[in-house]
N, C-alpha and C positions, 0 to 999 in steps of 0.2 A: 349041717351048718350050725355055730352055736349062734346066743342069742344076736337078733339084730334090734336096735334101737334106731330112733333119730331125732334132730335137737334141730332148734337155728342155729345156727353158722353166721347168717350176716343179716341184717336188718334195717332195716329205713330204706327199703329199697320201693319203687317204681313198678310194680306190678311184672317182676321180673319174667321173662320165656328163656332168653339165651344164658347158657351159663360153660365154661369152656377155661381149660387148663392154659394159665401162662407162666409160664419159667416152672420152677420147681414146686415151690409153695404156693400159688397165688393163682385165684381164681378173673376172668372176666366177667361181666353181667351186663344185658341191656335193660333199659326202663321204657316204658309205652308213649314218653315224649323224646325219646330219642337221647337218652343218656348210656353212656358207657360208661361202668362203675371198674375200678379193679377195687379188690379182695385179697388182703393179706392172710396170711396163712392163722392168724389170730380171730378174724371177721370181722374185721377194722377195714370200712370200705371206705373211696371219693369217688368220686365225679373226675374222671380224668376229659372227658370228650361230650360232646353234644353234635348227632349227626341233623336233630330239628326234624328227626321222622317219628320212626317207631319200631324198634330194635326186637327183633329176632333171633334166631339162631346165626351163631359164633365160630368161625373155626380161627386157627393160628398158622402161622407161618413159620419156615426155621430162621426168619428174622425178627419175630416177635410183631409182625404186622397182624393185625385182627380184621377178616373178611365178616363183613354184619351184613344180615338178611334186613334190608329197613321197607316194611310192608308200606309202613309213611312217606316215602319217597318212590317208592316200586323199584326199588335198584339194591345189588350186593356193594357194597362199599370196603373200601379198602381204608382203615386208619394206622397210618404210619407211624411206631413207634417212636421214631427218633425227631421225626416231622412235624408230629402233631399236624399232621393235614389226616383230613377226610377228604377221599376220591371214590367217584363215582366211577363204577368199573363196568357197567351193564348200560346204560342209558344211552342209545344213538350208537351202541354196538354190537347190541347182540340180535342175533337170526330174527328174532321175533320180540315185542313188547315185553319186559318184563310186569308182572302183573302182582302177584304176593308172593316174592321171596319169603321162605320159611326155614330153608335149614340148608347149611354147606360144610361137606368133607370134602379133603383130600386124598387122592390115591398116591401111591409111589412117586408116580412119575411130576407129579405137580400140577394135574389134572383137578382144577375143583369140580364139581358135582353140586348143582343148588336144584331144590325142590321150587317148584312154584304151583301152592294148594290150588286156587285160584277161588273157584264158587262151590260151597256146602252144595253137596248130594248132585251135580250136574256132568260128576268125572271128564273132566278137564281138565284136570293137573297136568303138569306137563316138569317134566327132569330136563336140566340145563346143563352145558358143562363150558370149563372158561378155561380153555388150554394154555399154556404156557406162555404162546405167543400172542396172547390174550382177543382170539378170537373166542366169540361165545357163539351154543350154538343148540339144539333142540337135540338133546342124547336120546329122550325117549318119552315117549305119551302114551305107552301101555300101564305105564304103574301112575294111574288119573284117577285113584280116589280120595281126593284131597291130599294128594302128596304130600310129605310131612318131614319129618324127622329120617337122617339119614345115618349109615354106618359100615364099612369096611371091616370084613373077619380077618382076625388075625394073619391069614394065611395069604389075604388079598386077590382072594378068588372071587369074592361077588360083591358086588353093592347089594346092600338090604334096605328097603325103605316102608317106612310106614304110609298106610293107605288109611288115614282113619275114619273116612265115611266106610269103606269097605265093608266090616274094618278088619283088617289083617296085617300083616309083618309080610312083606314078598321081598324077592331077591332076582338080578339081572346076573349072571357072569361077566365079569370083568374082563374084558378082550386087550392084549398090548399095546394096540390104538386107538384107546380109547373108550371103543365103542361098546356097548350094550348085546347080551344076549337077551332071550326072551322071557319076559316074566314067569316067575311060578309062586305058589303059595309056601312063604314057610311056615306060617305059625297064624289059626284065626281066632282072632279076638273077639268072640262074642259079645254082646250088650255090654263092650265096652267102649271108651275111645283112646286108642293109643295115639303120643307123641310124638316121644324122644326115646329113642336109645341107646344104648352103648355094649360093648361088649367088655367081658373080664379077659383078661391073659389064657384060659383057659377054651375059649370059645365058647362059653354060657352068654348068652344077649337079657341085658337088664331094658324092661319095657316101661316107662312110666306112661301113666293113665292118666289123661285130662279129667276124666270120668272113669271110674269113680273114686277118684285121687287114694290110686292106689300106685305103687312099682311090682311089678313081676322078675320074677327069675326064669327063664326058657333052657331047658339043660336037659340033653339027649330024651328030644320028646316030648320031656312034659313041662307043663307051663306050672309054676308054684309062687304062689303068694308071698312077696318078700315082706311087704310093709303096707298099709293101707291106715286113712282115720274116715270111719262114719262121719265125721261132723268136719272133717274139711280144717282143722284148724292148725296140727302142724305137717299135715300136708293137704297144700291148698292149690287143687287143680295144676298136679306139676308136667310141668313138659319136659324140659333139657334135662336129662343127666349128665355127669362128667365127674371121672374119677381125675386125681390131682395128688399133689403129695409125693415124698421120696416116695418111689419102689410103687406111684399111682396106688397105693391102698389105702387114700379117702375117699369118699363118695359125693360129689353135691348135688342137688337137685331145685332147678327151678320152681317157681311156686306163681304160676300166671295170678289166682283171685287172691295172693297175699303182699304182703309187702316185705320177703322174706327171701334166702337162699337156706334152704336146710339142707343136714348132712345124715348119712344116713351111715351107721355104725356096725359095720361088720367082717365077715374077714377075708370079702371079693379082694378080688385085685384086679387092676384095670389093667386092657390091652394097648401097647403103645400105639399112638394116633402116629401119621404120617406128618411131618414138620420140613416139609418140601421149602429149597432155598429158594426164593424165584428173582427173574433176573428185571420182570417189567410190572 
């Protein structure tokens, strides 16, 4: 790989976690009082939204709707592009209480998938999933070590989720309704704590570290060192990665202990995300 770098991208932000592709250029971001920032493809950000929680992980829609994990509200939220409404999409519907949304993909079929971490070290997390017809419903409580940060391989064989009290990278197979195979370990992350990840076009999974704000590259085996700062200052306890850009070859990355979205400089290239049209 040649060199990789990385820089701010966007700034004056809210103690950012969520960070996630919209349209071609343009990134979204939540803030820890419940702002939803977009991000021009320059890092010229606004304030488009205020959900009055505490914004989490991000996924999109093929209508350009933004599903927000708001741990401040205990609910996945739907903010509508063209509506400027924010709805509450979990609250008084799903199987069971939602408790700390942390992180939501899409699969093909228009299936979301949200993490709910719940309590450090008591593995309790519990996988959610919000089908179509927007029943929500308990997918799985085997992957409960602080369930985290989610991701679909290019191929759309497995869900992979981060476990970071674990702390490990595990993965379910992906079944055509829906449902959940059984965990197994893909990748352990010692004395560290993983987030967020993403995968490249390629099927290498990029791993960012809360601790020790580092990002990893995972590729046929071995786990290698992408990017990392000792002192925390242009990468600051980052969680969400998310490639964006023509052709997805930028990189951005959440910065939870900064006030920051940095980009990280190299010559990955992201795998396309699922951008399911949905009808409710």
């Amino acid at each position: 790989m040649s060199d990789v770098s990385v820089s701010v991208f966007a700034g004056g932000l809210d103690h950012p976690e969520g960070v996630a592709a919209w349209g071609d250029n343009s990134l979204v971001a939540g803030g820890e009082a419940g702002q939803i920032y977009l991000i021009d493809a320059k890092g010229d950000s606004r304030q488009i939204a205020d959900t009055g929680g505490y914004c989490l992980g991000i996924a999109v829609d093929g209508e350009g709707s933004l599903y927000v994990c708001d741990m401040g509200r205990h609910a996945v939220l739907r903010y509508s592009r063209e509506g400027d409404v924010v709805e509450d999409l979990t609250t008084g519907i799903s199987e069971e209480q939602v408790r700390v949304p942390n992180y939501p993909v899409f699969d093909a079929s228009g299936r979301l998938y949200f993490s709910d971490s719940r309590d450090w070290g008591d593995n309790n997390g519990v996988l959610f999933v919000r089908h179509p017809d927007s029943r929500v419903e308990v997918a799985s409580r085997e992957v409960n070590g602080y369930t985290n940060g989610l991701a679909i391989d290019p191929q759309q064989d497995y869900l992979y989720v981060v476990e970071s009290s674990v702390p490990a990278i595990t993965r379910c197979v992906l079944h055509p309704d829906g449902a959940l195979g059984p965990r197994e370990i893909y990748v352990s992350m010692e004395r560290q704590v993983p987030d967020g990840i993403a995968f490249t076009h390629d099927g290498a999974l990029l791993i960012a570290c809360y601790r020790p704000d580092a990002v990893y590259l995972f590729r046929d085996g071995t786990l290698e060192l992408l990017v990392n700062d000792e002192k925390g200052l242009s990468i600051s306890a980052p969680t969400n990665i998310a490639f964006f850009g023509e052709r997805l070859t930028r990189l951005a990355y959440a910065n939870l202990a900064g006030n920051f979205v940095g980009e990280i400089h190299s010559d990955l290239v992201g795998a396309p995300l699922n951008y399911p049209v949905m009808s409710k």
